[in-house]
N, C-alpha and C positions, 0 to 999 in steps of 0.2 A: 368394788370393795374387796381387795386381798385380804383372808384376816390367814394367821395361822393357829394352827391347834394345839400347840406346842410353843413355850418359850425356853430361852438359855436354859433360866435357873429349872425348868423340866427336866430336861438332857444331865445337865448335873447330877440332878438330885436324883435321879436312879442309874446312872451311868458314868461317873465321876471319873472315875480312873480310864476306861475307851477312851470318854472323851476328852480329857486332856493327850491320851497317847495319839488317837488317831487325829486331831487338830493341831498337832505341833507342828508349826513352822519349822520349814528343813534347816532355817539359818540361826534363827534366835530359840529353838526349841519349847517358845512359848506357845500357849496353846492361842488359835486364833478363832478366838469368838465372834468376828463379821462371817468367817465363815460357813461358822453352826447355825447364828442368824439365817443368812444367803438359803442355808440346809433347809432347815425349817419352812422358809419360805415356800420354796419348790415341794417338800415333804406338805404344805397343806394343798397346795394347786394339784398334787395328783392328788389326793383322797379328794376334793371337790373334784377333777375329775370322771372318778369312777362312780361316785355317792352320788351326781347329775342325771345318772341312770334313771334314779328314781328320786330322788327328793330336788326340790326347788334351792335357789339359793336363802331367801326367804326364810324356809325349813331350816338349812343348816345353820342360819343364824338365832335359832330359838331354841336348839338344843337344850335339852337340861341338864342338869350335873352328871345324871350316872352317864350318858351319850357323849359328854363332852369327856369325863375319863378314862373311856374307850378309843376315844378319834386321841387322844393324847398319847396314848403310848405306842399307838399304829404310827404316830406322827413322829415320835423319839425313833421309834426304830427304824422308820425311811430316811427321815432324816441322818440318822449317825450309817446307814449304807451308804445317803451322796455325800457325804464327807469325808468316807473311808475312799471311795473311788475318784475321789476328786482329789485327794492326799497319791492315789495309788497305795491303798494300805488297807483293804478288803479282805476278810477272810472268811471262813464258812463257816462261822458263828453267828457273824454281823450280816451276812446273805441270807441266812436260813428265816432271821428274824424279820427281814425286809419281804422274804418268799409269802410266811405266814401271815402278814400285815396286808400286804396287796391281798391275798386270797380270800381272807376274812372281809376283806372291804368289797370284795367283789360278790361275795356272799349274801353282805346286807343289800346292796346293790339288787343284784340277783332275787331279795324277797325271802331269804333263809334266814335269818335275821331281819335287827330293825334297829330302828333310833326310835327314843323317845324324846318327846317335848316338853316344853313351858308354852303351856296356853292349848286354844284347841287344835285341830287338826293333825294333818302330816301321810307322809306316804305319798307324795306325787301330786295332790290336790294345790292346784297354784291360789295363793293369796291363804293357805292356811284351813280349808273350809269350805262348810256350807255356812249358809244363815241357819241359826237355831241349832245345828252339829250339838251335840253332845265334848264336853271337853275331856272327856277320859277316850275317848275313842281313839284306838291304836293306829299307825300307817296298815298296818294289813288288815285292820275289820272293814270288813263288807257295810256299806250305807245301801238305806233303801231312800230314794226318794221318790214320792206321787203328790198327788196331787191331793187339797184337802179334801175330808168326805162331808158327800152331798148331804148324805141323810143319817144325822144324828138326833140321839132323844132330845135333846132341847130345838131341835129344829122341825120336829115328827108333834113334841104337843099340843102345839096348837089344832092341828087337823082330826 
């Protein structure tokens, strides 16, 4: 399952004028949006590659809104770099922003940072969890698990 983090109308809607410039066809000077598409796609396969680090696939399909606003504009800005290099039309504004995107994701990656979710778990735990887990509990809090105890008052009064 490819999904991306980013669509068109994303790219538009905060980079309007880039990206018509940097997606214009050399012939017809329209801009070409299979391309941004094609963009986007690859701009989600690398953030799922570096985010594999530590979250599941699983995980990054349960993301919640503030996580998924974050993987969105990491995802516009790699994206509008493979479009720029793939046009030959790159420059050190639209590199700088790709530099900053990769490093931040390599970051949460790395445990300096994190994603939050919808529902319980996260952080590297495959299927989401424990049984009984706590559903606020972050990717980077500590869990204890043991085992249940032996000797508690309602098990002590009888004796």
């Amino acid at each position: 399952m490819a999904f991306a983090f980013a669509t068109l109308a994303d790219v538009l809607e905060r980079y309007p004028a880039e990206a018509t410039i940097l997606a214009a066809d050399e012939t017809t000077r329209e801009r070409d949006d299979a391309r941004i598409e094609a963009a986007l796609v690859d701009a989600g396969a690398e953030i799922r590659a570096v985010l594999f680090a530590r979250y599941t696939r699983d995980e990054l399909g349960r993301i919640d809104d503030d996580s998924r606003e974050v993987l969105r504009i990491y995802a516009t800005d790699i994206a509008l770099y493979r479009v720029a290099l793939s046009f030959g039309r790159g420059n050190e504004r639209i590199k700088e922003r790709y530099d900053v995107a990769v490093k931040r994701l390599e970051a949460i990656a790395a445990g300096k940072g994190a994603l939050t979710f919808d529902g319980p778990g996260g952080g590297g735990v495959p299927g989401g969890g424990l049984p009984g887990e706590p559903s606020n509990v972050g990717p980077s809090e500590p869990l204890v698990v043991a085992p249940e105890r032996v000797f508690t008052r309602d098990r002590l009064r009888g004796l």
